[in-house]
N, C-alpha and C positions, 0 to 999 in steps of 0.2 A: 231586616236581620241586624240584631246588634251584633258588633266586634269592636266592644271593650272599651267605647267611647263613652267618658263620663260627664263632657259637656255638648251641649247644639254645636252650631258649625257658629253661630254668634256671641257663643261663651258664657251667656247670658241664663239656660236652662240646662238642669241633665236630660240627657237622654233617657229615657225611660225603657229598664233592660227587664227580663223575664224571669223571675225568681220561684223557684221550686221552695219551701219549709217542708218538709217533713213533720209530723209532731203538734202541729200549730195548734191546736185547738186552746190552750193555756200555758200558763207559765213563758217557761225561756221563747218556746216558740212562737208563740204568742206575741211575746215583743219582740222578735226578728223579724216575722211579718211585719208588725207593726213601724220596726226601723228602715224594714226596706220602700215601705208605701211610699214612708215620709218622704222621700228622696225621691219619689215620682214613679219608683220601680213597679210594675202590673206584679202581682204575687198571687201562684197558685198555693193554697191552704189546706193541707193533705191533716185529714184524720183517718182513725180506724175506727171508733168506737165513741168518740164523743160526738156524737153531730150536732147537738144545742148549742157545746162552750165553742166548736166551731163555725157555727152560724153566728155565734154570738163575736168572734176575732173576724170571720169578715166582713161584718159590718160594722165593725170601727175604725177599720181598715180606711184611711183618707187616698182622695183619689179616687181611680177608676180602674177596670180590668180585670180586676181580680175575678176568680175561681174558686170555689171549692170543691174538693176532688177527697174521694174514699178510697181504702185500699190497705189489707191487710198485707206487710210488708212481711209476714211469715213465709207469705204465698208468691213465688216469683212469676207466676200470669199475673197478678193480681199488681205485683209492681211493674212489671214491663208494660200493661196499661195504664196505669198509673203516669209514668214520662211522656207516655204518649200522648196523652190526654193534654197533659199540660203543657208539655210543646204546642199540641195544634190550638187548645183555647188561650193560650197565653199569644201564640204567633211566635213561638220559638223560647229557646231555653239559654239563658247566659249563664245561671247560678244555680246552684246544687245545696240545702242547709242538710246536711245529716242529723236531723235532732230527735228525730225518736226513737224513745228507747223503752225498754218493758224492766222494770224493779223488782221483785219478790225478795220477801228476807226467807232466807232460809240458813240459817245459823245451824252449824253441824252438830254441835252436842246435844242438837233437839228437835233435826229433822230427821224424817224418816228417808229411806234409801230411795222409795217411789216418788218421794216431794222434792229430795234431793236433785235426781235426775232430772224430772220433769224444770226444777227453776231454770236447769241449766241447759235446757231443751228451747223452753220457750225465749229467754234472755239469748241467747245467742242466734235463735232465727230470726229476728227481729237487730238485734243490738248489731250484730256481724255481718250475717248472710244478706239480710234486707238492706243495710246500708254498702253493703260489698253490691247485691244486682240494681240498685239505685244507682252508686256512683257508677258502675259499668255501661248501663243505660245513656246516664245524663250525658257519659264521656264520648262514647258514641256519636250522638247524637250532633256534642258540639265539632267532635272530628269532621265529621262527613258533610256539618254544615258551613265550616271554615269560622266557628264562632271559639274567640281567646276567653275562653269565660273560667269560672273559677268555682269548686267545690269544695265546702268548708264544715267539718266535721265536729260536732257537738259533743267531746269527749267529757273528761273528769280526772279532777284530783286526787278519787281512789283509784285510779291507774297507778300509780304511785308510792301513794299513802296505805293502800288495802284496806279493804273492805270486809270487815270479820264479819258483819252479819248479813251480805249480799256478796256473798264472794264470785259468782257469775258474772253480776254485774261491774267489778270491778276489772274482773279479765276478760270481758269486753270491752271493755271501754281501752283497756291496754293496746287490745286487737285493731282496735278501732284506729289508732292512733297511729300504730307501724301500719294499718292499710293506708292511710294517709299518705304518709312517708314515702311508701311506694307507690304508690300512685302518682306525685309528685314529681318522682324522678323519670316512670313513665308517661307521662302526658307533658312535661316542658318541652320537649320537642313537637308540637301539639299549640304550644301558646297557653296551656290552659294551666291552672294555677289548682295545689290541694295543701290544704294547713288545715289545722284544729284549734279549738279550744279546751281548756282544761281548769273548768271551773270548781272552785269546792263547793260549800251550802249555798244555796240560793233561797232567798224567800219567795218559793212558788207554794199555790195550793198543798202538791204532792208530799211537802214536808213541812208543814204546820204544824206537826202535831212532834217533830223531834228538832224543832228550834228553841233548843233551852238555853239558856244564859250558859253552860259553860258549851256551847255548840259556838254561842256568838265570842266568846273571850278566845276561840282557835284563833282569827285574827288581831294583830294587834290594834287594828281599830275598831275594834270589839263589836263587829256588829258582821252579818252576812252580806252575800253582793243581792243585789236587785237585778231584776231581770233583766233591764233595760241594760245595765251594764253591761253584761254579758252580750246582749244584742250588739252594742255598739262595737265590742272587740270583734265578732261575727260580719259585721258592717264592711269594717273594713278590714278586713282580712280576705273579702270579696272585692277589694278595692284594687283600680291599675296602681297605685301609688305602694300597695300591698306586695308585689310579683316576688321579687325578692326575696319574702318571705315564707315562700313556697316552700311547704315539705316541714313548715315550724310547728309547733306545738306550743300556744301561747296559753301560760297560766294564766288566770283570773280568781285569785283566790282572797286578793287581802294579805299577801305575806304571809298565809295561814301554814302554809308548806312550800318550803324551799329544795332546791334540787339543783 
């Protein structure tokens, strides 16, 4: 059972901790798996629906241990087996990545009332509810096994900036952010750590086709974050060097929006 050691007892290797992603199949998640391997970490690889691009993340996946695990986080059996799963095939759980999430545009002056409700149906059982009995699970799990571990929530800089033509998904991801928050201040007593990130565009698959040169001029270094970045902020924000930072909300945008 890991509790929170980042190096052997010779200082020489990390310890290799148990990592939950959410989302992993591509993009962001994708390479937070891929950042946690690197570091030795076993990493369960949760899809819903893409099981190729996720066969395809853990097998790139370096190292050993890893899992891949399904589970429609709409369905709260469906995620409470899901931790389970990955507790027992990983041999215990240190880390929590909240990163899936469900997108639809539904722009009001052009959705209808049934499409309307529906985005904000689906966006929010998955964006909220699923990462609300996921962190509930994972926190569980680490309480009762005396494990200081840390859950880090894959939020966005339309929590902020808003989102006119996905406005669900932007007050989720708000949502997402104050569960953090509180969660934070409920689990330090606990040892256990909850922060987010709050990235703007990224160049993943999902948004290739709305990265135009004035999407890349939002930043003043004119260009979007890569995934990897975003991982790395996700890294260590899972990290003991991180604790501190408990309960934060770290943008990653590029200076693209200040606040």
């Amino acid at each position: 059972m890991s509790h929170d050691r980042t190096t052997s007892p010779d200082k020489t290797a990390p310890v290799s901790r148990a990592v939950l992603v959410t989302g992993a199949a591509r993009g962001i998640g994708r390479a937070v798996a891929t950042a946690f391997a690197e570091r030795g970490d076993r990493v369960a690889v949760h899809h819903a629906t893409r099981r190729a691009e996720a066969e395809a993340t853990l097998a790139g996946l370096p190292g050993d241990g890893h899992v891949l695990l399904r589970a429609d986080l709409a369905d709260p059996d469906a995620t409470a087996d899901l931790v389970e799963q990955a507790a027992t095939r990983l041999g215990g759980l240190d880390v929590l990545v909240n990163n899936a999430a469900v997108n639809t545009a539904h722009p009001l002056a052009t959705t209808s009332y049934d499409q309307w409700r529906e985005a904000w149906r689906t966006t929010l059982d998955v964006n909220v509810s699923g990462a609300a009995n996921t962190s509930y699970l994972a926190a569980r799990y680490m309480i009762e096994n005396g494990v200081r571990g840390h859950i880090v929530n894959v939020g966005s800089r339309g929590a902020y900036r808003g989102e006119p033509d996905h406005p669900a998904y932007g007050a989720s991801k708000a949502a997402l952010h104050s569960l953090g928050q509180s969660l934070a201040v409920a689990l330090a007593p606990h040892g256990i750590t909850v922060a987010s990130v709050a990235p703007g565009f990224v160049d993943t698959e999902r948004v290739t086709d709305r990265l135009t040169d004035e999407v890349r001029a939002d930043s003043p270094f004119g260009r979007v974050a890569t995934p990897e970045e975003v991982a790395s902020a996700v890294r260590y924000l899972a990290s003991p060097e991180a604790v501190w930072s408990s309960g934060a909300v770290l943008d990653v945008n590029g200076a693209s929006h200040l606040r």
